[in-house]
GUGU-822916 format. One record per residue (C-alpha): x, y, z; residue in one letter; residue number from 1. Coordinates in steps of 0.2 Angstrom, whole numbers. Example, Ala and Ser with C-alpha at 12.3 -4.5 7.8 and 13.67 -1.06 7.14 Angstrom:
BEGIN
[[62, -22, 39], A, 1],
[[68, -5, 36], S, 2],
//
This chain:
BEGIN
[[-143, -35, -208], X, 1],
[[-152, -52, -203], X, 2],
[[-143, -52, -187], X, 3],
[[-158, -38, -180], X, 4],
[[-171, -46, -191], X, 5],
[[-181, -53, -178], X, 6],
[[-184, -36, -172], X, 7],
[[-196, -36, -187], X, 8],
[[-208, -45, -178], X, 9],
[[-221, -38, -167], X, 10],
[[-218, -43, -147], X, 11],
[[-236, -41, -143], X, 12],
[[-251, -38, -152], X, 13],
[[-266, -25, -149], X, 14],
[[-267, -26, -127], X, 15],
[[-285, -36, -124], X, 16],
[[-286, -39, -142], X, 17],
[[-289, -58, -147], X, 18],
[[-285, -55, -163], X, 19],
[[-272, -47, -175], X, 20],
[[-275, -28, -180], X, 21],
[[-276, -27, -199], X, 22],
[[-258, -19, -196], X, 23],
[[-252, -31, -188], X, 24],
[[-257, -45, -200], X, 25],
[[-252, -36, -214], X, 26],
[[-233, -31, -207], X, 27],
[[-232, -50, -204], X, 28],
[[-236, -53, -221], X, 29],
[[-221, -45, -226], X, 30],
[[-206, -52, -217], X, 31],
[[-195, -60, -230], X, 32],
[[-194, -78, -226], X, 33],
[[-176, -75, -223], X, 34],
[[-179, -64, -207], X, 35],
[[-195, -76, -204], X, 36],
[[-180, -91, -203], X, 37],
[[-171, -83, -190], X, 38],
[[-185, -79, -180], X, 39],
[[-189, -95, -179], X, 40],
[[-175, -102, -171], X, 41],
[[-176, -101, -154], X, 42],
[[-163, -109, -144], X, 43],
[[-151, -93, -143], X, 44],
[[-135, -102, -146], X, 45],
[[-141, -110, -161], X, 46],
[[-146, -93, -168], X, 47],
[[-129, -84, -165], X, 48],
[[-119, -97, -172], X, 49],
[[-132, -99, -186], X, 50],
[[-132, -79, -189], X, 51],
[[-114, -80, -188], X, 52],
[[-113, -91, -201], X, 53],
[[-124, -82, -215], X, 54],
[[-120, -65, -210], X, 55],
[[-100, -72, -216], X, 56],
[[-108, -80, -232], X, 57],
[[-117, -66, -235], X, 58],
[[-101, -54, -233], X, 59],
[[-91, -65, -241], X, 60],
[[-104, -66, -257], X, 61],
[[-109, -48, -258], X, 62],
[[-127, -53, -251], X, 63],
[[-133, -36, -243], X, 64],
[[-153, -40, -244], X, 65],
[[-162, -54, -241], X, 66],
[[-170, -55, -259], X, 67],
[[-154, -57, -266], X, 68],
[[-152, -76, -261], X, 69],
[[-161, -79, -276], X, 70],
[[-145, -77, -286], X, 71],
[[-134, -87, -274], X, 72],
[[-128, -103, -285], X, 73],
[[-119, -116, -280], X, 74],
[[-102, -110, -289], X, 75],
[[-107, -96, -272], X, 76],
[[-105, -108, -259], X, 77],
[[-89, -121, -265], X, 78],
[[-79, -103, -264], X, 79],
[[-85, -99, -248], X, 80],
[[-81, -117, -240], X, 81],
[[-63, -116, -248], X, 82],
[[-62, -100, -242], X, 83],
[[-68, -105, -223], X, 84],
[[-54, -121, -227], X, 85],
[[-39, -107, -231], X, 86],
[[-43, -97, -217], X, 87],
[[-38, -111, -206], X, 88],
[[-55, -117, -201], X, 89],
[[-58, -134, -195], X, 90],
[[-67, -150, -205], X, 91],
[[-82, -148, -192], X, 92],
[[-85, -128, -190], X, 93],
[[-86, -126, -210], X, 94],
[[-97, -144, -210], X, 95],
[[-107, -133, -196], X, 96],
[[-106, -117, -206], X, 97],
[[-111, -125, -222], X, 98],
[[-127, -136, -213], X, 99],
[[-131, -116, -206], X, 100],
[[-133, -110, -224], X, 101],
[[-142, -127, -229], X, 102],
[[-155, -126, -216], X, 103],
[[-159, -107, -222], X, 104],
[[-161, -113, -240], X, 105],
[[-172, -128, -236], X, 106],
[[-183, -115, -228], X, 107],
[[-184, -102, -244], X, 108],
[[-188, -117, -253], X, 109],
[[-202, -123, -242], X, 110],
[[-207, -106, -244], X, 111],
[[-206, -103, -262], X, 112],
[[-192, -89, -260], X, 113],
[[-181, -99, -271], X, 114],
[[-180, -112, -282], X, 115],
[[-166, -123, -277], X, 116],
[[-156, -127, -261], X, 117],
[[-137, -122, -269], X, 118],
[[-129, -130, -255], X, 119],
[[-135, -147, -258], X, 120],
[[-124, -155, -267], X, 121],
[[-108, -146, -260], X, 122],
[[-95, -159, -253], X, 123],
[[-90, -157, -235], X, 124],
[[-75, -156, -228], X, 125],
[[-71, -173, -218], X, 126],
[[-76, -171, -201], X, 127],
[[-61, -170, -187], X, 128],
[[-53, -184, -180], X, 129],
[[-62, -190, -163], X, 130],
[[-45, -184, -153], X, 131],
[[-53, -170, -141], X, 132],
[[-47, -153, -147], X, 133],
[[-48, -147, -128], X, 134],
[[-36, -151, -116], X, 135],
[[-39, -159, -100], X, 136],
[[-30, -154, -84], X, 137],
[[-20, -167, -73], X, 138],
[[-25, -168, -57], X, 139],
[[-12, -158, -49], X, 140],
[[-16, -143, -60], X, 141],
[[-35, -146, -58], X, 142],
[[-31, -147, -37], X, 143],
[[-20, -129, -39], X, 144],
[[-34, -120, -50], X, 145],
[[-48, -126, -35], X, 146],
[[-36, -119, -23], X, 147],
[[-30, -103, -33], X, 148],
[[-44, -89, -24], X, 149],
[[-37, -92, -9], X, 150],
[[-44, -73, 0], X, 151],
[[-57, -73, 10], X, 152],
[[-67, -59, -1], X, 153],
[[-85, -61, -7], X, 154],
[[-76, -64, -24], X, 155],
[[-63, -78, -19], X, 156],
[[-79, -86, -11], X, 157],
[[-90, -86, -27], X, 158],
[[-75, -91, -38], X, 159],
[[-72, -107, -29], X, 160],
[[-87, -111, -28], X, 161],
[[-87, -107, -49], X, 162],
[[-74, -117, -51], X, 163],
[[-78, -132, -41], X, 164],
[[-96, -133, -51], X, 165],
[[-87, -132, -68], X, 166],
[[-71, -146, -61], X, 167],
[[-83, -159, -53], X, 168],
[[-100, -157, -61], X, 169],
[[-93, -154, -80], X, 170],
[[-103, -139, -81], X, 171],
[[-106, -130, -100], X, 172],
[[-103, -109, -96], X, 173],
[[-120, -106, -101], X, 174],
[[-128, -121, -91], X, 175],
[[-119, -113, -76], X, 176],
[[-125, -97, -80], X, 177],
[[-141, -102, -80], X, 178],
[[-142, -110, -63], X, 179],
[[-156, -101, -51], X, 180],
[[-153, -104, -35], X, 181],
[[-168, -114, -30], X, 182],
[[-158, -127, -45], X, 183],
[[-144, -131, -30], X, 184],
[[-158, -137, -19], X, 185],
[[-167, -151, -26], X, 186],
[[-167, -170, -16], X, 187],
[[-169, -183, -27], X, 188],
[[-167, -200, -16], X, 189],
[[-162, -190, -2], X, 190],
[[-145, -184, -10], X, 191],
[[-145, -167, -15], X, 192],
[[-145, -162, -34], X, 193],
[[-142, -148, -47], X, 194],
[[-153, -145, -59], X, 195],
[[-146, -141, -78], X, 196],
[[-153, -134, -93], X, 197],
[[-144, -139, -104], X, 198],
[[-143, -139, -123], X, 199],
[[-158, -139, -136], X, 200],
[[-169, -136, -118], X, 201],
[[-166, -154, -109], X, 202],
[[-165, -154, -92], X, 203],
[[-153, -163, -81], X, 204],
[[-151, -168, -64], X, 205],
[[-133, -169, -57], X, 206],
[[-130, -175, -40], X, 207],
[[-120, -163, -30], X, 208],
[[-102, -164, -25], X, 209],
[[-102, -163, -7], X, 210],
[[-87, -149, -8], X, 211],
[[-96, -138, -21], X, 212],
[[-113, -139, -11], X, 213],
[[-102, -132, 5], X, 214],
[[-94, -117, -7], X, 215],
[[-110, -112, -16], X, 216],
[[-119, -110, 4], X, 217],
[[-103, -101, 9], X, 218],
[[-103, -88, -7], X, 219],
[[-124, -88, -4], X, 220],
[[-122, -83, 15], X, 221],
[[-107, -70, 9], X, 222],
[[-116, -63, -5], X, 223],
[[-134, -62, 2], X, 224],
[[-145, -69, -9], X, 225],
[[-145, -85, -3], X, 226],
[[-168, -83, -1], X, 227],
[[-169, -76, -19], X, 228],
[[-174, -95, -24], X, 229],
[[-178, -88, -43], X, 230],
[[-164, -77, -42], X, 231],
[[-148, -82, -53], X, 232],
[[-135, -91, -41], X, 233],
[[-120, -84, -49], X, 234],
[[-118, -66, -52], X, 235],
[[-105, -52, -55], X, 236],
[[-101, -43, -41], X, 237],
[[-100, -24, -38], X, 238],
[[-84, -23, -28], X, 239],
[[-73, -37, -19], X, 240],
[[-80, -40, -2], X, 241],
[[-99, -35, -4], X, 242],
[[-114, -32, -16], X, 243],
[[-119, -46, -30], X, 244],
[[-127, -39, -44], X, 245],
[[-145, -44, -47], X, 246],
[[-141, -52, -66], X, 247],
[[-131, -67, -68], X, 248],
[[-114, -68, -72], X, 249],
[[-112, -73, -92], X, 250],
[[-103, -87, -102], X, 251],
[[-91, -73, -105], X, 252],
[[-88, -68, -87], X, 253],
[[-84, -87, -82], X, 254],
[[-72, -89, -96], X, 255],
[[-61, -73, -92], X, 256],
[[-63, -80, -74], X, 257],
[[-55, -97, -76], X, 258],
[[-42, -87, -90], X, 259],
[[-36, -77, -78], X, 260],
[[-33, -89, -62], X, 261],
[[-24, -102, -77], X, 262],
[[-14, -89, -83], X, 263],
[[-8, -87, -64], X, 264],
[[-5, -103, -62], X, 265],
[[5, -103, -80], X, 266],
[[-10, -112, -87], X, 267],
[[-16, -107, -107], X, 268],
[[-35, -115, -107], X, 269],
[[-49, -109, -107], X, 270],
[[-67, -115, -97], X, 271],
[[-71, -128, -108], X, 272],
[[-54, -137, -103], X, 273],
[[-61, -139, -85], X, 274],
[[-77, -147, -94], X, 275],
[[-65, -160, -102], X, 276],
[[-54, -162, -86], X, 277],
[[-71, -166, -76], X, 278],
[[-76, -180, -89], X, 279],
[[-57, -188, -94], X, 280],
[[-55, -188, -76], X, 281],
[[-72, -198, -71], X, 282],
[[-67, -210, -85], X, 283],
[[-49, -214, -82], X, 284],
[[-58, -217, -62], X, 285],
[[-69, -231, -70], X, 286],
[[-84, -222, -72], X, 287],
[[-98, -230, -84], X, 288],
[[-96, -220, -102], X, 289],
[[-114, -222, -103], X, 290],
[[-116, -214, -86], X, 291],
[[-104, -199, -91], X, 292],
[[-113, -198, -106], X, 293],
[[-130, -193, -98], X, 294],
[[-118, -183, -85], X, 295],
[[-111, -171, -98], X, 296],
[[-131, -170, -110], X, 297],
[[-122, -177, -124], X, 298],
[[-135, -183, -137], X, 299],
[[-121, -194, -146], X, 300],
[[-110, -205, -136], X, 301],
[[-98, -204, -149], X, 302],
[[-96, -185, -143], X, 303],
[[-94, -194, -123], X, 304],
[[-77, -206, -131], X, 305],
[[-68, -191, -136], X, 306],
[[-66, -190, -118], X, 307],
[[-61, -208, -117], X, 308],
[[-41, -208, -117], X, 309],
[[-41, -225, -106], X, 310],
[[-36, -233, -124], X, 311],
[[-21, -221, -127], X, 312],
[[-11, -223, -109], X, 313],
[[7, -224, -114], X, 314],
[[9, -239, -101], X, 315],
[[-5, -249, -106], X, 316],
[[4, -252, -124], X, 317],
[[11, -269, -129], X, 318],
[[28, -260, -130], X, 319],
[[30, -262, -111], X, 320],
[[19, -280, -111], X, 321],
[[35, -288, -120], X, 322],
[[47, -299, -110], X, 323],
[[64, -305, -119], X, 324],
//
């Protein structure tokens, strides 16, 4: 399947070589573009949501090899997008979805593995409304979920600190799975600032929130890797009061985390809700949209007003402006 074709490609070449074995050369030679296309991408969540969207095209046409995209038409990809639309599937995932497919065919073009693109020329579905999807705590609900690991176990400690990054620093899963701990550390003007990696490899500096910086230094002085500066700061534990694993705690870890202390607290979101809370709350508090815009790593500000309810507050409506 195209999902393991990367593996195709050699990691390494001959050791102290400069120069390709004839092997190697010729094993390169035959990659099908397709597998070559994959490879290529190398953000990681770009691939996965690219590979999930032709592995489904390709169950959904009956493609098994990648020399049998040749035969794809366009009659091919207008029943899988109404398919994608019946099956419930929002305006922007099967416009995602469909852009997936069109980038892999722009590249068999380039490379003469077929002789058309069939997806252009396909109409997309109108994108969603700009009303946020996700929703955003109150801040009652978002002060309960800070306060809900109340023990004093090694877990409770690195939970709090969890959620406090995600609720005041408006923290993607995988950017907080990515922190180091040396990236908790940096001054910049003498306040102290996170460090993010965040999407297509741009980096950010967050300052930090003076209660998360106190967590994090309580769960590193608990856990005991507080010196391992290129360590992960945020990992999954072996029991409840002692012993962090060396490996970092993943996207999926943190959303069963904040799923299971909502759920306690008769909560159904998941972790991206606390993203959306930590940016609807800094802009019903005035804060600059442009500001929260370089605060969340959004590339589009347009993606920062969805965020934006200050325009939608029941009491700022004419309704209650009117005097009889």
């Amino acid at each position: 399947m195209l999902a393991r074709a990367p593996d195709q490609l050699p990691t390494q070449t001959t050791p102290g070589a400069r120069l390709l074995t004839a092997a190697e050369f010729h094993r390169l030679a035959e990659v099908p573009p397709a597998v070559e296309w994959f490879a290529n991408l190398t953000n990681a969540q770009t691939r996965r949501a690219y590979e999930a969207a032709v592995a489904d095209f390709m169950r959904f046409a009956g493609v098994a090899e990648p020399e049998e995209f040749r035969g794809v038409t366009r009659a091919h990809v207008i029943a899988w997008r109404d398919a994608l639309v019946r099956r419930g599937l929002g305006g922007s995932t099967v416009r995602h979805r469909l852009a997936a497919l069109a980038s892999l065919f722009d590249y068999l073009c380039e490379r003469n593995a077929v002789t058309h693109n069939p997806v252009k020329g396909v109409e997309r579905p109108k994108a969603d409304s700009g009303e946020g999807r996700t929703p955003a705590l109150g801040d009652h609900q978002a002060r309960a979920l800070l306060a809900a690991p109340a023990d004093d176990t090694l877990r409770s400690k690195r939970d709090r600190a969890i959620l406090s990054m995600l609720l005041f620093h408006a923290l993607r899963r995988e950017e907080l799975c990515k922190l180091r701990v040396r990236d908790f550390r940096h001054m910049r003007k003498g306040v102290p600032h996170l460090k993010v990696s965040g999407k297509g490899g741009k980096t950010r500096y967050v300052p930090l929130h003076p209660g998360t910086n106190a967590l994090v230094h309580d769960y590193l002085e608990a856990a005991g890797h507080g010196a391992d500066e290129a360590g992960a700061l945020f990992r999954p534990l072996r029991n409840n009061r002692t012993g962090a694993l060396a490996q970092a705690i993943t996207p999926d870890g943190v959303y069963k985390l904040v799923r299971a202390y909502a759920a306690a607290l008769g909560f159904d979101i998941g972790a991206h809700a606390l993203r959306a809370t930590a940016a609807t709350n800094a802009l019903d508090h005035q804060a600059d949209i442009a500001k929260v815009q370089e605060w969340l790593g959004h590339a589009n500000i347009a993606t920062t007003r969805i965020y934006d309810h200050r325009r939608t507050k029941p009491e700022d409506s004419p309704t209650f402006k009117v005097s009889y």
